[in-house]
Backbone and ligand atoms as CSV (ligand in chain L), in Angstrom:
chain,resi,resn,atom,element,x,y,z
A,1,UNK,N,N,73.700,88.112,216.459
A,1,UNK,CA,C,73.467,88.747,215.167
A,1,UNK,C,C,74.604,88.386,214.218
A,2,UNK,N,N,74.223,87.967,213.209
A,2,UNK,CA,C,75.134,88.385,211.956
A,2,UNK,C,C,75.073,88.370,210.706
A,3,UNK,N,N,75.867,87.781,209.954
A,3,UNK,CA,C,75.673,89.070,208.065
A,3,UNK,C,C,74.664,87.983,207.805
A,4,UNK,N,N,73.535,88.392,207.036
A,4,UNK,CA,C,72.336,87.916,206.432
A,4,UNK,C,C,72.645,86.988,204.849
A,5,UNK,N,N,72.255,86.220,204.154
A,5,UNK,CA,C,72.063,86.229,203.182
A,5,UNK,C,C,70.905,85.857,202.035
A,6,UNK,N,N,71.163,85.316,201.091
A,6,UNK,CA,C,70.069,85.007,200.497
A,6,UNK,C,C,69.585,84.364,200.697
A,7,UNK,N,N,69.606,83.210,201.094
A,7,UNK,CA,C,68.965,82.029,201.913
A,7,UNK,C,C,68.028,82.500,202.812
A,8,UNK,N,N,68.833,83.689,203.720
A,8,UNK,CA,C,68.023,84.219,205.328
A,8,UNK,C,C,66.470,84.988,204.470
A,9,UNK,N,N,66.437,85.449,203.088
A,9,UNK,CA,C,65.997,86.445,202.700
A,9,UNK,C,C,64.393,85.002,202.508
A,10,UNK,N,N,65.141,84.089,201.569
A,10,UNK,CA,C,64.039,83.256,201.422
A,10,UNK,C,C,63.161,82.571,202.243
A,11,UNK,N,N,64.322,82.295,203.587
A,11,UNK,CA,C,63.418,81.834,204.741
A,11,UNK,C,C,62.592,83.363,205.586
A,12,UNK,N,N,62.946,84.401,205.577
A,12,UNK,CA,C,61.863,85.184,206.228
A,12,UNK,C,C,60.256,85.752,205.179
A,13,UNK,N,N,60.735,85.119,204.158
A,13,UNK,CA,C,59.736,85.717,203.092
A,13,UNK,C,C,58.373,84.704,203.618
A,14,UNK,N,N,56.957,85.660,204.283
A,14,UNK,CA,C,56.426,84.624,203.834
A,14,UNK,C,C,55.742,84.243,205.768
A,15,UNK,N,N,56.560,84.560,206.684
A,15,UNK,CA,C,56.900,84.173,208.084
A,15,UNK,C,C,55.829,85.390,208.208
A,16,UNK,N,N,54.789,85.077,209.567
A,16,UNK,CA,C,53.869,85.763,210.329
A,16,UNK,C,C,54.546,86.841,211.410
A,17,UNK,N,N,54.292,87.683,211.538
A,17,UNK,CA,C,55.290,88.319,212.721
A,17,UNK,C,C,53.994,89.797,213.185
A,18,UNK,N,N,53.465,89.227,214.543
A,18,UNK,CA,C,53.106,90.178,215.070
A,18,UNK,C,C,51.555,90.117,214.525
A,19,UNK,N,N,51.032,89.199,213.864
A,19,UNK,CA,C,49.613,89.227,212.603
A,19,UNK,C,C,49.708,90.265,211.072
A,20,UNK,N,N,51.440,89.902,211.017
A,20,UNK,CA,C,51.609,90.770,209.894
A,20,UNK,C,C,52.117,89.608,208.710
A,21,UNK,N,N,52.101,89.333,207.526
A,21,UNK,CA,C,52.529,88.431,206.651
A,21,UNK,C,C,54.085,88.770,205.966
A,22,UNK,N,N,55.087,88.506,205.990
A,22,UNK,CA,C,56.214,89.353,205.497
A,22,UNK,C,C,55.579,89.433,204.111
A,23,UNK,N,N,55.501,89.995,203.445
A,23,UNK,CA,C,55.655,89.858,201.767
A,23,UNK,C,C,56.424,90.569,200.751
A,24,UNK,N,N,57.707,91.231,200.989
A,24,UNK,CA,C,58.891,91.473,200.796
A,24,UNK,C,C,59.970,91.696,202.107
A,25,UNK,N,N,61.121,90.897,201.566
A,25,UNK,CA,C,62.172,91.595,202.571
A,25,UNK,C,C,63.636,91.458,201.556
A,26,UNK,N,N,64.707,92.300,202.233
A,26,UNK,CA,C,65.632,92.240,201.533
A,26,UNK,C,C,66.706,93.030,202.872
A,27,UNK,N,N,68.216,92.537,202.209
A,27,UNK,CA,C,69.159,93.030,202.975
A,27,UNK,C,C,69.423,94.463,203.318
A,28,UNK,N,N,69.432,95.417,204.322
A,28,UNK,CA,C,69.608,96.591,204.372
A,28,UNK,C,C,71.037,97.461,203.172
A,29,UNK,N,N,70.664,98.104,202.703
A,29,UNK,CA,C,71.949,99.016,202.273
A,29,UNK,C,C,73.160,99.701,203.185
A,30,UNK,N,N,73.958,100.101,202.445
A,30,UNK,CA,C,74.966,101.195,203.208
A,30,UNK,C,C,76.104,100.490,203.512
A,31,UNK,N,N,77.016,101.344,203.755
A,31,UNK,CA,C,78.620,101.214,203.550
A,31,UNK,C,C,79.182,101.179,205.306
A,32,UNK,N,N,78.098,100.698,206.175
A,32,UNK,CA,C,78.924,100.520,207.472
A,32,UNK,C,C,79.277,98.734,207.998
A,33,UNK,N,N,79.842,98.345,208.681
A,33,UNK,CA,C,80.579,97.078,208.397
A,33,UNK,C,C,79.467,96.144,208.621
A,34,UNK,N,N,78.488,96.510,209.302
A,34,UNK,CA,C,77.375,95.686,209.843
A,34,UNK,C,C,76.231,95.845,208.739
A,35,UNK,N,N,76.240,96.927,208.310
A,35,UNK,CA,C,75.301,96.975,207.382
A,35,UNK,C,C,74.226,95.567,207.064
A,36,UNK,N,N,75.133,94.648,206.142
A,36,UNK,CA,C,74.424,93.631,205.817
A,36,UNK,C,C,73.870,92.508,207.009
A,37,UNK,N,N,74.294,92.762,208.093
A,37,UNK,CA,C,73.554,92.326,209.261
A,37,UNK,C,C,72.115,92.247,209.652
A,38,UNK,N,N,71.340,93.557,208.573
A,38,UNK,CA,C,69.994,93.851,208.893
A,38,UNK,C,C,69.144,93.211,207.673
A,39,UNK,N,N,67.691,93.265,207.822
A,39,UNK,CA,C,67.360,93.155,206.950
A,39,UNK,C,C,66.181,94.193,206.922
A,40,UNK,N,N,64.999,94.502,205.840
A,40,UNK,CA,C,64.514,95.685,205.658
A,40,UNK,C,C,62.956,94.480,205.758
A,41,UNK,N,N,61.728,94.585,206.238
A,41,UNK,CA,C,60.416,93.715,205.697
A,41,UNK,C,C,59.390,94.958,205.618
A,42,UNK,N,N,58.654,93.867,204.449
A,42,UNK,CA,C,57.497,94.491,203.997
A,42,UNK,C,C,56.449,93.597,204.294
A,43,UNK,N,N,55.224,94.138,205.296
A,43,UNK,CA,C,54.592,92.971,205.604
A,43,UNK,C,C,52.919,93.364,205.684
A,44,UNK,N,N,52.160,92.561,205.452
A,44,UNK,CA,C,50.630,93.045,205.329
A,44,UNK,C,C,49.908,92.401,206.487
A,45,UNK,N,N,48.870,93.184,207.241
A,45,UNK,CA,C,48.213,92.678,208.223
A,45,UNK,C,C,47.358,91.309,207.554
A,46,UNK,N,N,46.982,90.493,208.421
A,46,UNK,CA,C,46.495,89.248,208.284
A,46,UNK,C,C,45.364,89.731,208.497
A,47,UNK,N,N,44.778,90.433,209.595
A,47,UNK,CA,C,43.468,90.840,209.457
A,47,UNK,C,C,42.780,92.112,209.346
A,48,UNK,N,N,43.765,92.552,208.946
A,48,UNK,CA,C,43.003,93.818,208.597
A,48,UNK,C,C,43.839,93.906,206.755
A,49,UNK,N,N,43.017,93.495,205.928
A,49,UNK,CA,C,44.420,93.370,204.740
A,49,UNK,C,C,44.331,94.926,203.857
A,50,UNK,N,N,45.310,95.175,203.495
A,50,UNK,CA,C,45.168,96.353,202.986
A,50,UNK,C,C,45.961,97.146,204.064
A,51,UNK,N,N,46.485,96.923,204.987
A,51,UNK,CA,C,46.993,97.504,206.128
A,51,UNK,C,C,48.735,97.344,206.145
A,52,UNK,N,N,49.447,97.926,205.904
A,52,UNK,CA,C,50.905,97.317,205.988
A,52,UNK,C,C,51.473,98.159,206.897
A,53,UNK,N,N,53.107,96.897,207.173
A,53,UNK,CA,C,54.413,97.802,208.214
A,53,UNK,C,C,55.660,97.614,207.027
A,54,UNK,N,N,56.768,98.277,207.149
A,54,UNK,CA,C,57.550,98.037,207.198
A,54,UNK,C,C,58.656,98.209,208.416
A,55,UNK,N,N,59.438,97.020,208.631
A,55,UNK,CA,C,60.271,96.889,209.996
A,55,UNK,C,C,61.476,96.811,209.164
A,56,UNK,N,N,63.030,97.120,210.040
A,56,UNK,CA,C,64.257,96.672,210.549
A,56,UNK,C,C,64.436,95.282,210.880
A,57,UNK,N,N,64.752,94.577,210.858
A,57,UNK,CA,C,64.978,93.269,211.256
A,57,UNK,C,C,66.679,93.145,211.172
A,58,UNK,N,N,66.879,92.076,212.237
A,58,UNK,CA,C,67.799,90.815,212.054
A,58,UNK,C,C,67.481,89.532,212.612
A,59,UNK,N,N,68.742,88.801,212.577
A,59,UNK,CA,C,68.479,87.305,213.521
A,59,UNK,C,C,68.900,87.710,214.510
A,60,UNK,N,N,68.435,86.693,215.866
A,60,UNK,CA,C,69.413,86.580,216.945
A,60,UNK,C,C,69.407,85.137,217.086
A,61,UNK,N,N,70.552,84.400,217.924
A,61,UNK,CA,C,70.677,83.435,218.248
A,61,UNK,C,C,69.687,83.163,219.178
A,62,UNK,N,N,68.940,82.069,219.287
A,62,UNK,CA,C,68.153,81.326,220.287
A,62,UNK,C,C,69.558,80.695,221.885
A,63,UNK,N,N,70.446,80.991,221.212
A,63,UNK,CA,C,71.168,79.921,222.048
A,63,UNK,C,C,71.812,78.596,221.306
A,64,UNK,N,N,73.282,78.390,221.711
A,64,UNK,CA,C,74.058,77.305,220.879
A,64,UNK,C,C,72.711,76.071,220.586
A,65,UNK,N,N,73.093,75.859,219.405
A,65,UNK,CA,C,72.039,74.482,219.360
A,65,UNK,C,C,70.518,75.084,218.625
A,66,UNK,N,N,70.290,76.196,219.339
A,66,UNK,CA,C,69.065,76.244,219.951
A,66,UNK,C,C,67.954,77.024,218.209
A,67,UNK,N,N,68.996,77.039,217.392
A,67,UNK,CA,C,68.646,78.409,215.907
A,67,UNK,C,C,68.307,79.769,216.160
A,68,UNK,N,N,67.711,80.650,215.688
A,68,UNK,CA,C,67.474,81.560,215.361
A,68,UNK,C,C,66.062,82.031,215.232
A,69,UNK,N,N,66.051,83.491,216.065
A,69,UNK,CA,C,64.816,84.092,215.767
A,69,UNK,C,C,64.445,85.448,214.948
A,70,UNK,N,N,63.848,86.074,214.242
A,70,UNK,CA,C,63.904,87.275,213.933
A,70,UNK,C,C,63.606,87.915,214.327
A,71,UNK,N,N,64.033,89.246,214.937
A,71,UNK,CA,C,63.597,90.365,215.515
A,71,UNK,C,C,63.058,91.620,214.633
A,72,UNK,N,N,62.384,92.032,214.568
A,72,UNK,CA,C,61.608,93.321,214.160
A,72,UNK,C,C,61.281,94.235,215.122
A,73,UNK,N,N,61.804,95.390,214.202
A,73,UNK,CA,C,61.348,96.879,215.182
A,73,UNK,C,C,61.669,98.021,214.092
A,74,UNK,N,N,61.220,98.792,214.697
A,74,UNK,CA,C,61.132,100.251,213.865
A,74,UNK,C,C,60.418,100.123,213.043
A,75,UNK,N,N,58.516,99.970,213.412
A,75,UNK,CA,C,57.348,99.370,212.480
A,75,UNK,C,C,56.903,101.070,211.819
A,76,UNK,N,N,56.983,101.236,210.749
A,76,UNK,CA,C,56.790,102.437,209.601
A,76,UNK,C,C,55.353,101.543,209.449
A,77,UNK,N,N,53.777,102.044,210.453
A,77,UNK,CA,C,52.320,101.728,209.852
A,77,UNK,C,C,51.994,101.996,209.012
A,78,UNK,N,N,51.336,101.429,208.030
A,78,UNK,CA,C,50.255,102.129,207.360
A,78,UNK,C,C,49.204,101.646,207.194
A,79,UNK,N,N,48.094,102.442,207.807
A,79,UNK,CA,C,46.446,102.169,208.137
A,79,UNK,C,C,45.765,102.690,207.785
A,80,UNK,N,N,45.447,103.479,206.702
A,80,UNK,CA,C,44.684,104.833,206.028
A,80,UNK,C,C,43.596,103.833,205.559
A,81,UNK,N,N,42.365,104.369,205.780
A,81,UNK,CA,C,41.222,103.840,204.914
A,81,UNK,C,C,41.239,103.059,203.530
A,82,UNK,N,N,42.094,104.046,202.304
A,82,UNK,CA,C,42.229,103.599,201.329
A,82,UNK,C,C,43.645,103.035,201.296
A,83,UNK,N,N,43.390,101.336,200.905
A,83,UNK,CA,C,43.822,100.321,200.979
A,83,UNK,C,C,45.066,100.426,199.865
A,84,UNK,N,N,44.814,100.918,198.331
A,84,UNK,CA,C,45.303,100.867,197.704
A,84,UNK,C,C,46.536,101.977,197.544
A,85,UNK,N,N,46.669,103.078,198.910
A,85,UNK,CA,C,47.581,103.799,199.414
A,85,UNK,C,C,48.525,103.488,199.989
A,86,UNK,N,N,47.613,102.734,201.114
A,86,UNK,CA,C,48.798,102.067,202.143
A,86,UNK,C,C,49.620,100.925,201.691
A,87,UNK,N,N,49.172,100.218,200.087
A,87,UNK,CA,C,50.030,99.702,199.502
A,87,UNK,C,C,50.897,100.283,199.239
A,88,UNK,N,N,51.203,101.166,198.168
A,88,UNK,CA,C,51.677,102.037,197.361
A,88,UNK,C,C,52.829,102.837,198.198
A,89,UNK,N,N,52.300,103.449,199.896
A,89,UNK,CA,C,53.393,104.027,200.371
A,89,UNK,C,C,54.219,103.111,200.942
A,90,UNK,N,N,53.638,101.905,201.577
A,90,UNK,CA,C,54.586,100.872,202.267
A,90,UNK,C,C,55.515,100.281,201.221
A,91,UNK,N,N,54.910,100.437,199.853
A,91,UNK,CA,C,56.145,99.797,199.025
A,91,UNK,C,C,57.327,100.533,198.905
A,92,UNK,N,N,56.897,101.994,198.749
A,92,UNK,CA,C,58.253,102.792,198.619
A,92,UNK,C,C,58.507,103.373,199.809
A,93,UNK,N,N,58.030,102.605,200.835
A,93,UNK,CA,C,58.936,102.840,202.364
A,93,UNK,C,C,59.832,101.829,201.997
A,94,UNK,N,N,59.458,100.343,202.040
A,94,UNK,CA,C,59.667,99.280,201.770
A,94,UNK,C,C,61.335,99.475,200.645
A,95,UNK,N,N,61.335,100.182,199.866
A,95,UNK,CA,C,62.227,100.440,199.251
A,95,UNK,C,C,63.507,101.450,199.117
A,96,UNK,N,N,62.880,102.393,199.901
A,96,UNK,CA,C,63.305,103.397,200.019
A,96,UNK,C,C,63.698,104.050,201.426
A,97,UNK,N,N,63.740,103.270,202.744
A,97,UNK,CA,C,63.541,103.679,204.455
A,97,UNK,C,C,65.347,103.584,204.800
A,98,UNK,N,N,66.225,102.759,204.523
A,98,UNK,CA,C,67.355,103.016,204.942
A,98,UNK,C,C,68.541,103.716,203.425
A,99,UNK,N,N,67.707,103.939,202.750
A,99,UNK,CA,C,68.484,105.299,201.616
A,99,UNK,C,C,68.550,106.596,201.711
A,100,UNK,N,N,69.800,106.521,201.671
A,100,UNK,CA,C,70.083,108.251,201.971
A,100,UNK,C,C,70.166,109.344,200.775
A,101,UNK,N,N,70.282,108.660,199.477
A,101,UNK,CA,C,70.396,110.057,198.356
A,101,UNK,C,C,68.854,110.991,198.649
A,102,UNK,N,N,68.353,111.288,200.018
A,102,UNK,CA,C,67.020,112.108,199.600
A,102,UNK,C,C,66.858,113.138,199.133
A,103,UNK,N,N,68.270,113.658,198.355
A,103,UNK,CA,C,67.747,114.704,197.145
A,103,UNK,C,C,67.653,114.470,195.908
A,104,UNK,N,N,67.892,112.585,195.554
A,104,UNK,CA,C,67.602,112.309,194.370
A,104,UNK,C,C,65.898,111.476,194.772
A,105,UNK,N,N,65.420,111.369,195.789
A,105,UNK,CA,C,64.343,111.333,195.559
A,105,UNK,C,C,63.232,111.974,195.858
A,106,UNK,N,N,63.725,113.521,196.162
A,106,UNK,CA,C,62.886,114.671,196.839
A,106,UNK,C,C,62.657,115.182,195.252
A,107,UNK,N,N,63.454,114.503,194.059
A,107,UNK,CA,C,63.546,115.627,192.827
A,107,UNK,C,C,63.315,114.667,191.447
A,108,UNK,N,N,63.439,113.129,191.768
A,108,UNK,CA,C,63.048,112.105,190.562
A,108,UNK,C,C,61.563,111.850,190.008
A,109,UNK,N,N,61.160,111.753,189.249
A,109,UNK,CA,C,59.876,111.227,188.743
A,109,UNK,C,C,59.669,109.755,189.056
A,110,UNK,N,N,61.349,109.056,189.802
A,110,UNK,CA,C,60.477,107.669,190.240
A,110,UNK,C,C,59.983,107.552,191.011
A,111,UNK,N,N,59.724,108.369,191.673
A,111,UNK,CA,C,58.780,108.979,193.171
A,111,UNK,C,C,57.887,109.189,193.010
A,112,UNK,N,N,56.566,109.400,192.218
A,112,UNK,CA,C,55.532,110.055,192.282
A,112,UNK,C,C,54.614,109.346,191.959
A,113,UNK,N,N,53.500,109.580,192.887
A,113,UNK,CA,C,51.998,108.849,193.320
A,113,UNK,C,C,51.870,108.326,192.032
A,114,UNK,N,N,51.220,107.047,191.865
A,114,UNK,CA,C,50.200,106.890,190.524
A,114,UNK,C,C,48.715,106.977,191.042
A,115,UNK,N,N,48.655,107.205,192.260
A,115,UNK,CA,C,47.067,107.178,193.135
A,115,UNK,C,C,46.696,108.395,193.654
A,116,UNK,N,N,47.336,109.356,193.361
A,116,UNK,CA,C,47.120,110.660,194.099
A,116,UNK,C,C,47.996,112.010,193.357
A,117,UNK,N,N,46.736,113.767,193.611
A,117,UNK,CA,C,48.166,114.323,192.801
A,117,UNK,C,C,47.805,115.893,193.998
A,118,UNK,N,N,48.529,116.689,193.910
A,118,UNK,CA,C,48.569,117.894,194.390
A,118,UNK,C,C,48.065,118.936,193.730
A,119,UNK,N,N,46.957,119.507,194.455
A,119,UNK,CA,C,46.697,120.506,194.086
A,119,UNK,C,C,46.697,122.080,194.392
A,120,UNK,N,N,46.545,123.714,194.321
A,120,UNK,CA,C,47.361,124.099,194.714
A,120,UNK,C,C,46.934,124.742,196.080
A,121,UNK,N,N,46.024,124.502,196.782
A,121,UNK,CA,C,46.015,124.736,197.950
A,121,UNK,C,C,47.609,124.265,198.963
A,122,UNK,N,N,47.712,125.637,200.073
A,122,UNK,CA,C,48.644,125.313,200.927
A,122,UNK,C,C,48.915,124.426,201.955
A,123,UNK,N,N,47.642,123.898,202.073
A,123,UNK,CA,C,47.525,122.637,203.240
A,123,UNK,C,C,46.232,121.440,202.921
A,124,UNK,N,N,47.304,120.347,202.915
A,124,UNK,CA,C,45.420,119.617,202.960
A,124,UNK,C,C,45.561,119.231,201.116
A,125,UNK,N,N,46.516,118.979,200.230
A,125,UNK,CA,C,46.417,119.499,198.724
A,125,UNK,C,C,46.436,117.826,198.182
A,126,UNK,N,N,47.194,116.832,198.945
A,126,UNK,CA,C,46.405,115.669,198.035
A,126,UNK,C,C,45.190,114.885,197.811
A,127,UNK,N,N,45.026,114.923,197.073
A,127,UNK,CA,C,43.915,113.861,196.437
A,127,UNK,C,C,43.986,112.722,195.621
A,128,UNK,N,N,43.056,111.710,196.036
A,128,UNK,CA,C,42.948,110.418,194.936
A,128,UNK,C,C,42.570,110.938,193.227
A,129,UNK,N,N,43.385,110.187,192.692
A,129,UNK,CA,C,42.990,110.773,190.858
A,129,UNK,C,C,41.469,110.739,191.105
A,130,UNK,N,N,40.710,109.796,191.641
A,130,UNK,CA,C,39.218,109.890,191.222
A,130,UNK,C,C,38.474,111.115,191.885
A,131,UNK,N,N,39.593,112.395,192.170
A,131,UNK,CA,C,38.722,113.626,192.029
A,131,UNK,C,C,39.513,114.366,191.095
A,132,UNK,N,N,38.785,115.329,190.404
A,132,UNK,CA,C,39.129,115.607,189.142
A,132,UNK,C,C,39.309,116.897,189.544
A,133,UNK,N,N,38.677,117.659,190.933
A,133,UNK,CA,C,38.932,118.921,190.997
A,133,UNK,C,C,38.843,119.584,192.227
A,134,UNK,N,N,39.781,119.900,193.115
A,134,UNK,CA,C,39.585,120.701,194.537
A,134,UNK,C,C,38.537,121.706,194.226
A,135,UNK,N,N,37.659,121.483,195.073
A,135,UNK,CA,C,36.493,122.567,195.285
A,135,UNK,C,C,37.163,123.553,196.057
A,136,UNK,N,N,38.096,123.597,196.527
A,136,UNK,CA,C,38.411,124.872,197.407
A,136,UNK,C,C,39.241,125.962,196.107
A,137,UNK,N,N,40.507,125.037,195.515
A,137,UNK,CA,C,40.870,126.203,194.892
A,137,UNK,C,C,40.517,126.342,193.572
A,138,UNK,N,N,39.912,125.062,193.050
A,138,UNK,CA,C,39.669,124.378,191.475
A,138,UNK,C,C,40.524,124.060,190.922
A,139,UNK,N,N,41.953,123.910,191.373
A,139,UNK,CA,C,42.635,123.027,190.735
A,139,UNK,C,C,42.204,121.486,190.130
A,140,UNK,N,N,42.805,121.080,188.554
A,140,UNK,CA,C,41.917,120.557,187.574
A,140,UNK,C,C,43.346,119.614,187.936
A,141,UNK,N,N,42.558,118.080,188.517
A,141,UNK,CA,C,43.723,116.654,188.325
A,141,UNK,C,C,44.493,116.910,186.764
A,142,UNK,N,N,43.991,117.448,185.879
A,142,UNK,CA,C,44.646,117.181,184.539
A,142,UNK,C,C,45.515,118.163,184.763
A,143,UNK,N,N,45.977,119.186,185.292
A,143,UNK,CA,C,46.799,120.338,184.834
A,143,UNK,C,C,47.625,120.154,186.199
A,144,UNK,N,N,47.443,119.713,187.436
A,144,UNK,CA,C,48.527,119.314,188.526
A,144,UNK,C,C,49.300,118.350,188.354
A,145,UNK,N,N,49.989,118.458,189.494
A,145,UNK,CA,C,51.373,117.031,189.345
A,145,UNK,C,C,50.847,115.908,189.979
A,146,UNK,N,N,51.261,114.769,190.042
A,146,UNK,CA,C,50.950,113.461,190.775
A,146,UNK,C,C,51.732,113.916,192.138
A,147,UNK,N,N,51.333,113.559,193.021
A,147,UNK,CA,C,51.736,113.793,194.638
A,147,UNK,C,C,53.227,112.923,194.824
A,148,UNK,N,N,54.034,113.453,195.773
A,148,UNK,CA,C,55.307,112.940,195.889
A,148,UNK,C,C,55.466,111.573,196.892
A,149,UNK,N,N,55.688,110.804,196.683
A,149,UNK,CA,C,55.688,109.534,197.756
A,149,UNK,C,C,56.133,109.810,199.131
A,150,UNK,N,N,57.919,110.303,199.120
A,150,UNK,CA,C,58.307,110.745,200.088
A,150,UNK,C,C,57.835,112.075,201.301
A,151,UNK,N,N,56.599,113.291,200.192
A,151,UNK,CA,C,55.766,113.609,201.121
A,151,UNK,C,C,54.789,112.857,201.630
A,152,UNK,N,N,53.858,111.806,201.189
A,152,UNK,CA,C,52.735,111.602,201.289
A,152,UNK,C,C,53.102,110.540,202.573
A,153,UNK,N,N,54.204,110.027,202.963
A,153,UNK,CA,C,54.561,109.052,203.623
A,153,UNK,C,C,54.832,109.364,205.036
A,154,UNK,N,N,54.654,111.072,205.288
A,154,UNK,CA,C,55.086,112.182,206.191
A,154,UNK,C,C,53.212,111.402,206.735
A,155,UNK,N,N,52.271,111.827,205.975
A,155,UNK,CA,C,50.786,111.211,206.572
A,155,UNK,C,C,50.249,112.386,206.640
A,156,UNK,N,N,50.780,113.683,206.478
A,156,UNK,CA,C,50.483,114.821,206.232
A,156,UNK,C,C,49.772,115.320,204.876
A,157,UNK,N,N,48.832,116.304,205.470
A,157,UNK,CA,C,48.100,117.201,203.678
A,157,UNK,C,C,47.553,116.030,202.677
A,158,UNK,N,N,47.140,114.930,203.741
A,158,UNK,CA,C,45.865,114.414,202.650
A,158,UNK,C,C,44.654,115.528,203.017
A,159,UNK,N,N,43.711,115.843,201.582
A,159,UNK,CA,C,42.565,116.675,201.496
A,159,UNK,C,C,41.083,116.243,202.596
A,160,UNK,N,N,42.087,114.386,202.558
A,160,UNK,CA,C,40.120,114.254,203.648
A,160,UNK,C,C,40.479,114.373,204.986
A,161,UNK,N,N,41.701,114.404,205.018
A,161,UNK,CA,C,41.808,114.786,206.486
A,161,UNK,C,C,41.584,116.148,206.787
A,162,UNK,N,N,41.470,117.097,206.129
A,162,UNK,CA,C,40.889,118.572,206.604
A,162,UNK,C,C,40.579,119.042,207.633
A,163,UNK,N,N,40.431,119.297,208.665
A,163,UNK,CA,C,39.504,119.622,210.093
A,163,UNK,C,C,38.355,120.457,209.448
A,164,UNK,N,N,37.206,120.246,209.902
A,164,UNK,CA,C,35.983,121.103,209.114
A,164,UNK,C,C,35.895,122.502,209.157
A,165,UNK,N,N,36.746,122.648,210.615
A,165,UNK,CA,C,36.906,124.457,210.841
A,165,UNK,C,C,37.971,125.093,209.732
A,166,UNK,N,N,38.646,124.199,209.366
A,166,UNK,CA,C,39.610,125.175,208.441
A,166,UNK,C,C,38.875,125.317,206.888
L,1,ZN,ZN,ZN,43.041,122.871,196.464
C-alpha cells in the first residue's frame, strides 16, 4: 500500500470491479498519516444499471516487478427499485462516507433529497415528489420538507416499504 495520487485517481476511473463500472473515485479525507493511502469509488452495476456501490479502496503490490492491484471493500449497496434514488444516495455516500462534520450535515440544506420529501407520519414518511399527498396523514408535498440524504441512506422509512399490517 501507499499514498495515492492523481494519476492513481485517473487510472481507476473507469476500471470494472466485481460487474461494477467505477464512475467516480477520489482520495479519502482526514488528518491521519495514511489517510491519503485510500481511495473512496463510486461505481454502477454493469448489469443491473441504475444499481450502485460505493467502496474503500487502495493499491496493493502484485509483487516487485509484478504492478499493482486495487482492492475494494466496505461495499455501501444501493438496489432500490427506483433507479433514480440509488443514484442520488450513492452520490452523497460517494461524497460524504469517510466525513466526519455529521452535524453540519445532519443540519445543512446541502443535504436534502431533490427526489423525495417527508411527510408527517412517524414511520414509513418518505416519498417520491411524484406523490403529492400521504393518504395516511394528508400531508401536502407542497407544505413538507424534501427528505434528508443522510437519513434516507439509513434505507429506513421509505413509505413503500410499509408492511401492510401496520
Ligand atoms: Zn404521512
Amino acid at each position: 500500500m501507499r499514498k495515492l495520487t492523481g494519476d492513481d485517481m485517473v487510472g481507476m476511473a473507469g476500471i470494472v470491479i466485481s460487474g461494477y463500472k467505477v464512475v467516480g473515485c477520489r482520495i479519502m479525507l482526514g488528518d491521519k498519516t495514511d489517510s491519503n493511502h485510500y481511495a473512496i469509488l463510486w461505481a454502477e452495476s454493469q448489469t443491473n444499471k441504475g444499481n450502485y456501490v460505493t467502496w474503500q479502496a487502495h493499491l496493493e503490490s502484485n509483487g516487485y516487478g509484478k504492478g499493482e492491484r486495487v482492492e475494494a471493500y466496505w461495499g455501501h449497496y444501493f438496489t432500490r427499485d427506483d433507479k433514480e434514488l440509488n443514484r442520488e444516495m450513492s452520490e452523497y455516500d460517494f461524497h460524504t462516507r469517510d466525513w466526519s462534520n455529521e452535524e453540519k450535515i445532519a443540519t445543512s440544506t446541502d443535504y436534502l433529497s431533490s427526489l423525495y420529501w417527508d411527510c408527517e407520519c412517524e414511520s414509513y414518511f418518505m416519498h417520491p415528489m411524484a406523490v403529492e399527498e400521504c393518504e395516511r396523514c394528508d400531508a401536502l408535498q407542497s407544505e413538507w420538507p424534501q427528505s434528508r440524504l443522510n437519513e434516507m441512506i439509513t434505507g429506513n422509512n421509505f413509505a413503500v416499504d410499509r408492511p401492510v399490517s401496520l
